[in-house]
C-alpha positions in Angstrom: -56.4 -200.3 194.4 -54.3 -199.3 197.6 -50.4 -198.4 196.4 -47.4 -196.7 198.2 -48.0 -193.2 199.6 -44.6 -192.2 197.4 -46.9 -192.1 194.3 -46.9 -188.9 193.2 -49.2 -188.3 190.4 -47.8 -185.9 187.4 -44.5 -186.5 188.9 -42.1 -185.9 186.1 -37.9 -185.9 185.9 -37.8 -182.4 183.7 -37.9 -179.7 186.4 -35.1 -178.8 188.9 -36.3 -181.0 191.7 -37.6 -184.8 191.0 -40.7 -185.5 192.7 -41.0 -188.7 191.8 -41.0 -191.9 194.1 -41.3 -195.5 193.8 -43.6 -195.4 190.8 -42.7 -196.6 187.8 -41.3 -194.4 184.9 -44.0 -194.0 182.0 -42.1 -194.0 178.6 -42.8 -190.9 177.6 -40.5 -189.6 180.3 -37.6 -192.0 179.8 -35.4 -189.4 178.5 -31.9 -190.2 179.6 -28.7 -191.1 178.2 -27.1 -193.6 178.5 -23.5 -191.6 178.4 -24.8 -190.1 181.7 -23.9 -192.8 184.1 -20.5 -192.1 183.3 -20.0 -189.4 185.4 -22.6 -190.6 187.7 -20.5 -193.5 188.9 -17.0 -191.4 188.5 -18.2 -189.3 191.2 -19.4 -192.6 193.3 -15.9 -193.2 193.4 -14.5 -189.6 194.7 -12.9 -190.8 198.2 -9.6 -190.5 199.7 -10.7 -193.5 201.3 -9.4 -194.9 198.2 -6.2 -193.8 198.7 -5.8 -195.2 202.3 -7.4 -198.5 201.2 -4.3 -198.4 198.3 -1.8 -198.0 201.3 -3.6 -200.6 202.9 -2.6 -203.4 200.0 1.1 -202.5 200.9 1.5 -202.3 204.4 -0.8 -205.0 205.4 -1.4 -207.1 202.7 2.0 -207.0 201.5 1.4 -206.3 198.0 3.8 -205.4 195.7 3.1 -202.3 193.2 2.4 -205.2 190.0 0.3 -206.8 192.5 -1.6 -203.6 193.6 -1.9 -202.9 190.3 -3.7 -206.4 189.7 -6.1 -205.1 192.5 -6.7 -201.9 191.2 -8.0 -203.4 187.7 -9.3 -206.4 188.5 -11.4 -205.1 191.8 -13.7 -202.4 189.4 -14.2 -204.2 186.0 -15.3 -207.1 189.0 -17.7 -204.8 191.4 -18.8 -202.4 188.9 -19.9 -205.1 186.2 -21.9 -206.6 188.6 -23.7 -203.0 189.3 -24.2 -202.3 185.7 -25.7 -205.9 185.0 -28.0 -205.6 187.6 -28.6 -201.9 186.4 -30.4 -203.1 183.2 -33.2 -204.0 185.3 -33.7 -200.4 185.9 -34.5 -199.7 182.1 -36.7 -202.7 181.7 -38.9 -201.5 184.9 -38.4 -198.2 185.4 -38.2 -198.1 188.7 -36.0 -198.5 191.7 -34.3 -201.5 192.3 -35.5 -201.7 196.3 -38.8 -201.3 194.2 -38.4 -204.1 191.4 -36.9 -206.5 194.5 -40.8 -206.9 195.4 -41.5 -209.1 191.8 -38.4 -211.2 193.3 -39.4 -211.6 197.1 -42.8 -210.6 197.3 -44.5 -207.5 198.7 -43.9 -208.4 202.2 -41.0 -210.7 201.5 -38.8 -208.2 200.1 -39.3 -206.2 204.0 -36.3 -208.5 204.8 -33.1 -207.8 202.0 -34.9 -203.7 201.9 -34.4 -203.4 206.1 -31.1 -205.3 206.2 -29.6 -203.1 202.7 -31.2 -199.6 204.5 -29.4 -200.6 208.0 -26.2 -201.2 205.9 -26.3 -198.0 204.3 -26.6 -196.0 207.3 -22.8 -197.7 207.9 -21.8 -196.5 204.3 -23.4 -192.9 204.8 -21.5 -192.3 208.1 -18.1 -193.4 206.9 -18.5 -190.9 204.0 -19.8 -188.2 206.4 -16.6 -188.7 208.3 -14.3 -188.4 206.4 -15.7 -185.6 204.3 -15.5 -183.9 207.9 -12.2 -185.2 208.6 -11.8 -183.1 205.0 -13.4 -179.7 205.6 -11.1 -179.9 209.4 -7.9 -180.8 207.3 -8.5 -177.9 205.0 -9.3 -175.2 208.5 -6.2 -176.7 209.9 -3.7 -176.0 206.6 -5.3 -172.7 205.8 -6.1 -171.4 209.4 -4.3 -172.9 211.5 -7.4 -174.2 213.3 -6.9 -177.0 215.2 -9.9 -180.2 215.8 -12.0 -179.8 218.7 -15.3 -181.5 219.6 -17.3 -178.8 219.0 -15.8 -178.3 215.5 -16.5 -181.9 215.1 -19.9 -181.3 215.4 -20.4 -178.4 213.0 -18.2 -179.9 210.3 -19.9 -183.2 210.3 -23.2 -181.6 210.6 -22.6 -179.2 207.7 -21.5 -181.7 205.5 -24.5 -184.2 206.2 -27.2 -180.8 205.2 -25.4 -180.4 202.3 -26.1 -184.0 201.6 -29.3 -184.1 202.1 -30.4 -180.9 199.9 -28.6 -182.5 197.5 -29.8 -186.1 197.5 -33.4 -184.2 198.1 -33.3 -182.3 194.9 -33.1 -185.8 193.0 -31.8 -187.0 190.0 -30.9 -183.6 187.7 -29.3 -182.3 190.2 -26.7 -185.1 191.3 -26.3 -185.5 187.3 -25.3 -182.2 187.3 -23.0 -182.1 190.3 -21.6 -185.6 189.2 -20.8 -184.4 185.4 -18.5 -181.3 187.2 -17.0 -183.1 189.9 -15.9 -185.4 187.0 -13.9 -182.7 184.8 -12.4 -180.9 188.7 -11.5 -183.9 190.2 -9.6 -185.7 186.9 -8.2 -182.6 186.5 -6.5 -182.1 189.7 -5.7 -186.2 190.4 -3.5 -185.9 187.0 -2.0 -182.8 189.0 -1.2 -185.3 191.8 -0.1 -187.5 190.0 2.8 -185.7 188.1 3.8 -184.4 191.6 4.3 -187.9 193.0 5.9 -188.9 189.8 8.8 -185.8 190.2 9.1 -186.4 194.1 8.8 -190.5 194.6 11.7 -192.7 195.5 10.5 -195.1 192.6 13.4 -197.8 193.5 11.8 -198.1 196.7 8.4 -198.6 195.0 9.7 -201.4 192.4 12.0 -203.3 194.7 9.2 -204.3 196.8 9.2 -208.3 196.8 5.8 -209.9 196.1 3.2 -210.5 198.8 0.9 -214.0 198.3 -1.7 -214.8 196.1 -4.2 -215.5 198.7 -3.1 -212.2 200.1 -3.9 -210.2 196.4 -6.9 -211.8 196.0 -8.1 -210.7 199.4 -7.1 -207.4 198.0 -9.6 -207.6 195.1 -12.5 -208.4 197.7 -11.4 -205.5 200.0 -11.4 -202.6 197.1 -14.7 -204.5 195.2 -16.8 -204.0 198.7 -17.0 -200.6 197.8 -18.6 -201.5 194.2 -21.0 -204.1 195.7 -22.5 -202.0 198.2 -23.9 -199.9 195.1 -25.3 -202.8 193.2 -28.8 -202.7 194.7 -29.0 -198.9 193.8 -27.8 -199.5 190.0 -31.1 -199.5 188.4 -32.1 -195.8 190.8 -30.0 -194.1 188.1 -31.1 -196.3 185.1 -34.9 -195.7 185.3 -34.8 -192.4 183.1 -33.0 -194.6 180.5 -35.0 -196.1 177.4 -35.9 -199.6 176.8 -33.7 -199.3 174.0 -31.0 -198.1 175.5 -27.9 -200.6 174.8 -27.4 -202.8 177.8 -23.4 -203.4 176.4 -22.9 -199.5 176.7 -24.2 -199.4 180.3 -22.3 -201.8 181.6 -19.4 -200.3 179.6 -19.9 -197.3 180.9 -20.8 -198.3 184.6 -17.1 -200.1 184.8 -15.5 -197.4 182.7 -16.7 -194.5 185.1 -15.7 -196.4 188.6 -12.0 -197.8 186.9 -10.9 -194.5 185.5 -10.9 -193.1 189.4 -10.2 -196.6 191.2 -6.8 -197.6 189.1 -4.9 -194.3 190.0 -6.4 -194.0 193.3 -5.7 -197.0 194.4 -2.3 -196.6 193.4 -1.3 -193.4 194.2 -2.1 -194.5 197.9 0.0 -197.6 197.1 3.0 -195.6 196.3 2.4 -193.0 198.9 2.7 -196.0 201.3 6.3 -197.0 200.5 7.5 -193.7 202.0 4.9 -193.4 204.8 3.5 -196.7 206.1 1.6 -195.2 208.4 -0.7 -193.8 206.1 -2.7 -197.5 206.4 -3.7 -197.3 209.9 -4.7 -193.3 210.9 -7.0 -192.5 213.1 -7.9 -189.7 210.8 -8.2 -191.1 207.0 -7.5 -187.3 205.6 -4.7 -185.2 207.3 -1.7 -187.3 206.1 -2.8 -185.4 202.4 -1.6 -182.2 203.9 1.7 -184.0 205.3 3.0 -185.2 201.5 1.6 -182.7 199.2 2.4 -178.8 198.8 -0.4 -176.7 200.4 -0.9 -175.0 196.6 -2.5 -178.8 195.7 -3.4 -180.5 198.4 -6.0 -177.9 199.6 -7.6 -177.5 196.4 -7.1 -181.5 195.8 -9.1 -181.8 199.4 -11.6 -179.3 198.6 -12.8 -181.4 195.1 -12.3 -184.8 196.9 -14.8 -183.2 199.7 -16.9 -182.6 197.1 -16.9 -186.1 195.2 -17.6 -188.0 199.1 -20.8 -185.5 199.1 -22.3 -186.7 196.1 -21.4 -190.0 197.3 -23.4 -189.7 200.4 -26.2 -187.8 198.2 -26.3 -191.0 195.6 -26.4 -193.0 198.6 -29.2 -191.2 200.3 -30.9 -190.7 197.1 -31.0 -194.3 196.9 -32.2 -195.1 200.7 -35.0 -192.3 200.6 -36.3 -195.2 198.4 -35.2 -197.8 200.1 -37.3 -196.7 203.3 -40.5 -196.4 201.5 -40.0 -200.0 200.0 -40.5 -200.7 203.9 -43.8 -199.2 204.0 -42.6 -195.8 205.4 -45.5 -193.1 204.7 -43.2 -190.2 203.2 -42.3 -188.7 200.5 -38.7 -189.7 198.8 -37.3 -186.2 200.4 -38.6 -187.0 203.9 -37.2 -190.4 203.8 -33.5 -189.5 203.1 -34.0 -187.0 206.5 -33.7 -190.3 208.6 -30.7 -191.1 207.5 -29.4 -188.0 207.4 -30.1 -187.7 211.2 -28.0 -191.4 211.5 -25.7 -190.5 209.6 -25.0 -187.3 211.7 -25.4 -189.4 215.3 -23.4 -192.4 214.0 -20.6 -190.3 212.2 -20.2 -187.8 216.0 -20.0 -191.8 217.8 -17.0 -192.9 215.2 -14.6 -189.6 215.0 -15.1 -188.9 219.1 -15.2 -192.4 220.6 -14.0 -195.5 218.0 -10.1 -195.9 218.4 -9.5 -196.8 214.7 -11.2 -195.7 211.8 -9.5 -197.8 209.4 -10.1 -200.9 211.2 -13.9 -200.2 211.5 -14.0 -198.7 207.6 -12.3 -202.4 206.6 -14.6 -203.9 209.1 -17.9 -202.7 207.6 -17.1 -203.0 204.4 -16.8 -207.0 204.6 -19.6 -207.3 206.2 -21.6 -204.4 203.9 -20.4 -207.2 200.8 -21.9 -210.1 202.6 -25.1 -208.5 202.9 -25.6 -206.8 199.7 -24.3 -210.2 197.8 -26.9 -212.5 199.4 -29.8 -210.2 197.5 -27.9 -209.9 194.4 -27.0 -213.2 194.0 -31.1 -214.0 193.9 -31.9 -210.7 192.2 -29.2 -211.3 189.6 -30.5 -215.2 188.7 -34.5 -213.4 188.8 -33.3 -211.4 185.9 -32.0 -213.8 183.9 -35.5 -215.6 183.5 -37.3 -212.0 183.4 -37.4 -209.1 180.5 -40.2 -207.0 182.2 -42.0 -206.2 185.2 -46.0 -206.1 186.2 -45.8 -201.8 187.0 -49.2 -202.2 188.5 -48.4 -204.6 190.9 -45.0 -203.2 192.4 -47.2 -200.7 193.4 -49.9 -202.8 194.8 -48.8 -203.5 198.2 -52.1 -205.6 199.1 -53.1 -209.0 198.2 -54.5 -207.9 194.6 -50.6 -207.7 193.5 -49.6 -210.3 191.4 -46.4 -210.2 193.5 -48.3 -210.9 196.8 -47.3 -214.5 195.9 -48.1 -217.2 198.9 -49.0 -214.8 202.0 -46.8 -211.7 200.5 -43.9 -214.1 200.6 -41.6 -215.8 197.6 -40.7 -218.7 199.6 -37.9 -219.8 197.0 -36.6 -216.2 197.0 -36.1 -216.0 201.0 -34.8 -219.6 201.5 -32.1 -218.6 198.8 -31.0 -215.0 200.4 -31.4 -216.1 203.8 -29.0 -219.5 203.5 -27.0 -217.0 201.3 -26.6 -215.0 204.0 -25.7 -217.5 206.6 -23.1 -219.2 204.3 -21.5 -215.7 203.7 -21.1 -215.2 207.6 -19.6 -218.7 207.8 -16.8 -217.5 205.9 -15.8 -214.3 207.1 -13.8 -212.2 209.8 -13.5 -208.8 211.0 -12.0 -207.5 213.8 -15.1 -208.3 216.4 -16.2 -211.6 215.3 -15.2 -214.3 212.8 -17.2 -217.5 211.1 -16.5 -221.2 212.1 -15.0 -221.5 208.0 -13.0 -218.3 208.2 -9.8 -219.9 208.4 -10.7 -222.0 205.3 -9.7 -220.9 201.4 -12.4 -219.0 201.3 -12.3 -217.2 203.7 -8.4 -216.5 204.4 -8.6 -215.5 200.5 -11.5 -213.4 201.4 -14.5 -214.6 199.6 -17.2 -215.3 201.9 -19.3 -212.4 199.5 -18.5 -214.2 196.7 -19.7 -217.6 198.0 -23.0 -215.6 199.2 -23.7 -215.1 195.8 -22.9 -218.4 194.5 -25.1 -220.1 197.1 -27.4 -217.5 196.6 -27.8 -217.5 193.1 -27.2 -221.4 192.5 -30.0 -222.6 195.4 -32.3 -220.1 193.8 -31.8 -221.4 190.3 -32.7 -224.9 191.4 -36.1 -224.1 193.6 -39.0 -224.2 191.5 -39.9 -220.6 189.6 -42.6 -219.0 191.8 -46.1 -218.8 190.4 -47.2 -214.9 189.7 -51.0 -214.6 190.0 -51.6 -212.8 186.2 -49.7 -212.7 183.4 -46.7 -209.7 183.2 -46.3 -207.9 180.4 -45.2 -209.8 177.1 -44.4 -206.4 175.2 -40.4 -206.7 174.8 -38.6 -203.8 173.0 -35.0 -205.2 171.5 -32.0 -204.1 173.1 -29.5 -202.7 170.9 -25.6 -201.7 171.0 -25.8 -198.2 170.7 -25.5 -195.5 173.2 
C-alpha cells in the first residue's frame, strides 16, 4: 500500500536527532510528559514583539493599564486553550496535526487548509527572523558601536534563520531541551526587568490614564490572541510523544499556563513602557528602543535571551511546517522540508527590514489575517474532534484511494464547504491596512472578530452537514483519559 515518502521505518524519538515524519507514533514510544509542554509553549511566547504589541494597546487602542491588563489575561487563557484542546488530538493519533487534518478533509481535501496554513507560516517565520535580526544588530550596535547596514542585514538575518533551521532539524529533544533553558534564563532576567521598571516608572502617569472603549479592549484581546491561534494547528506536533493516558485537563492546563506566565508581564511591561515613550508602538525597528530605556548591564543580556526565545519560536514553527509540506505531497524528509522555508523566510525577512516602511503596521497586518486563516480550519477540526476519540493510523498514511479517508474522490465535501464559507465570512469582517471586508465596519468587525466568527460559521455549518461516511471501521480501542499529569 503506497504511503508518504516521510515514513521512516525504525524511526524512534530516543536519540539526539528525531527522524521521524508524518507516521504515526506506535505506543511503545509514547514516552513524554505531559509537564513538558510547559516550557515548550513558554518559549513560543519569547518575543519582544510582545512588548511593542503591549505599547500598542496604549497608544492606539487607548487602553488604560486595568484595561491592558484585561488584555493580557484574557488574550492567552483565550488563544492558548484553544491550542491545548485541539492538542489532545495529538495523543489520541499520534501524529501531526497537518497529518490527522486528512481524517477531517480527506486525503486530497485537506491540500487546501495544509497550502493555505504553510503559506501563512512563511509570514510568521519571517517576522520572527526579523526581529531576532533586528536583535543580534541592537546588541553589535550597544556593545560595538556597530552601526545597521545592508550588508549586515544580510548576515544577521541569515545567521539567525541557520540557526533555525539546525534547530527545528534536530526535532523534538532538542527544542525540549532548548525550550526547558530558555524558560529558567528568560524568567529570570524579565523579573530583572521588571524590578527596574518598577524603581524607575512614573507610576501616576501610568494609573491616571482615563479608559479607552470596550470595543476598543476587546479588539485588544483579538490582536494579542493572533499570536496563540496561529499555533493551534501545530498543538498536537508536540503532543504526539504523549500517552493516551496522559490527562487531557493537565494539558490544556499546562498549554495556557506556559503561554500566560510570559504574555501577562510582557504585555504589560510594554504597556507601561509606552506611557513614557509612545513611540515605542509604531518603530520601524521593533527592537532598538530596549537599548534606549534599559541600562546596557540588562538590556544586552535581556536582548541576548529574548534572541534566543524568537529562535526557538521560528524552530517550533519550522518544526511544525517541515510537516506541514509533506502533508502536501512534497517527497522529503521532515529536515528537507523545513529548508524551504528557511530559504523564505530568509528572502521574505531581507524584503521587510530593507524595503517595507512600517514593520508594525505589516506585523499587525499579518497577524489578523494569519487568525482568519488558521480559525476557518480549527473551527472544522475542533467540531471533527468532538464526534471522534481515535484515528484509522493506516489510512493517514494511505494517500491513494484504499484510505478510508479518500472519502468521495479524496474530498470531505462537508468539511470543505464548512472551511471554505468559514473563510469567506472571516474576510467579510476584517481590515488591515491594504484591504478591508464589505462588514468591517459592523460590531464585528470594528470589535475585531472576524476570526472568531470564522470559527463560529466554521464550526456551526459543519455541525449541521451530515457526518461523512469513512469507508472501514476506525479503531474502537479507547484508553480513559485521566486527571493526572
Amino acid at each position: 500500500m503506497p504511503h508518504d515518502a516521510s515514513e521512516a521505518a525504525g524511526a524512534t524519538h530516543d536519540g539526539a536527532m528525531e527522524t521521524r515524519g508524518l507516521e504515526p507514533v506506535p505506543d511503545a514510544e509514547r514516552t513524554g510528559h505531559v509537564r513538558e509542554l510547559f516550557p515548550t509553549w513558554v518559549a513560543a511566547n519569547i518575543s519582544v514583539l510582545l512588548l511593542t504589541m503591549g505599547a500598542g494597546l496604549i497608544v492606539f487602542n487607548g487602553l488604560n493599564f486595568w484595561q491592558v491588563l484585561t488584555v493580557a489575561i484574557a488574550a492567552p487563557v483565550l488563544s492558548y486553550g484553544i491550542v491545548g484542546l485541539i492538542s489532545i488530538a495529538g495523543k489520541r493519533g499520534g501524529a501531526p496535526g497537518m497529518a490527522l487534518s486528512r481524517a477531517v478533509f480527506g486525503q486530497r481535501g485537506n491540500l487546501f487548509p495544509g497550502a493555505l496554513i504553510w503559506v501563512a507560516r512563511w509570514g510568521w517565520e519571517t517576522i520572527n527572523a526579523v526581529t531576532g535580526a533586528y536583535a543580534v544588530l541592537t546588541v553589535l550596535d550597544l556593545l560595538f558601536g556597530v552601526k545597521s547596514n545592508t550588508l549586515l542585514i544580510v548576515v544577521t538575518l541569515a545567521l539567525f534563520v541557520t540557526c533555525t533551521f539546525l534547530v527545528s532539524g534536530l526535532g523534538i529533544n532538542a527544542l525540549r531541551v532548548c525550550s526547558t533553558w530558555s524558560t529558567y534564563l528568560f524568567g529570570a532576567f524579565s523579573v530583572l526587568v521588571l524590578a527596574y521598571l518598577v524603581a524607575n516608572t512614573e507610576w501616576s502617569a501610568v494609573f491616571d490614564k482615563p479608559a479607552g472603549s470596550t470595543a476598543m479592549m476587546v479588539a485588544g484581546i483579538g490582536t494579542i490572541a493572533a499570536g496563540g491561534i496561529s499555533w493551534v494547528p501545530s498543538g498536537p506536533d508536540f503532543t504526539r510523544y504523549l500517552p493516551r493516558t496522559a490527562s487531557s485537563r493537565a494539558m490544556v492546563g499546562s498549554t495556557i499556563g506556559g503561554a500566560g506566565i510570559v504574555v501577562l508581564p510582557m504585555v504589560l511591561m510594554g504597556a507601561v513602557m509606552a506611557v513614557s515613550t509612545p513611540d515605542l508602538a509604531s518603530a520601524q525597528d521593533p527592537v532598538s528602543f530596549i537599548g534606549e530605556l534599559l541600562p546596557m548591564w540588562i538590556s544586552v543580556p535581556y536582548l541576548v535571551i529574548a534572541l534566543i526565545g524568537m529562535l526557538l519560536i521560528n524552530s517550533m514553527s519550522m518544526y511544525s511546517a517541515g510537516f506541514t509540506a509533506q502533508t502536501l505531497g512534497i517527497k522529503v524528509s521532515r529536515a528537507a522540508a523545513v529548508s524551504v522555508n528557511a530559504v523564505i523566510s530568509l528572502v521574505f525577512g531581507f524584503l521587510l527590514m530593507v524595503v517595507a516602511t512600517s514593520f508594525i503596521g505589516s506585523f499587525i497586518s499579518f497577524l489578523t489575517l494569519l487568525a482568519v486563516a488558521f480559525s476557518a480550519w480549527i473551527g472544522v477540526f475542533g467540531v471533527d474532534m468532538l464526534r471522534r476519540r481515535s484515528y484509522d493510523a493506516e489510512a493517514l498514511m494511505d494517500t491513494t484511494r484504499t484510505s478510508a479517508y479518500w472519502y468521495r474522490g479524496g474530498f470531505a465535501w462537508q468539511a470543505m464547504t464548512a472551511w471554505a464559507v468559514a473563510l469567506l465570512a472571516g474576510l467579510l469582517f476584517t481590515k488591515v491596512d491594504w484591504f478591508s471586508g464589505p462588514l468591517a465596519s459592523s460590531w464585528i468587525g470594528e470589535n475585531g472578530l472576524g476570526w472568531a466568527a470564522t470559527i463560529v460559521v466554521a464550526g456551526a455549518l459543519y455541525a449541521v452537514l451530515p457526518r461523512t461516511a469513512v469507508k472501514k471501521a476506525e479503531p474502537v480501542a479507547e484508553v480513559r483519559e485521566t486527571v493526572s499529569i
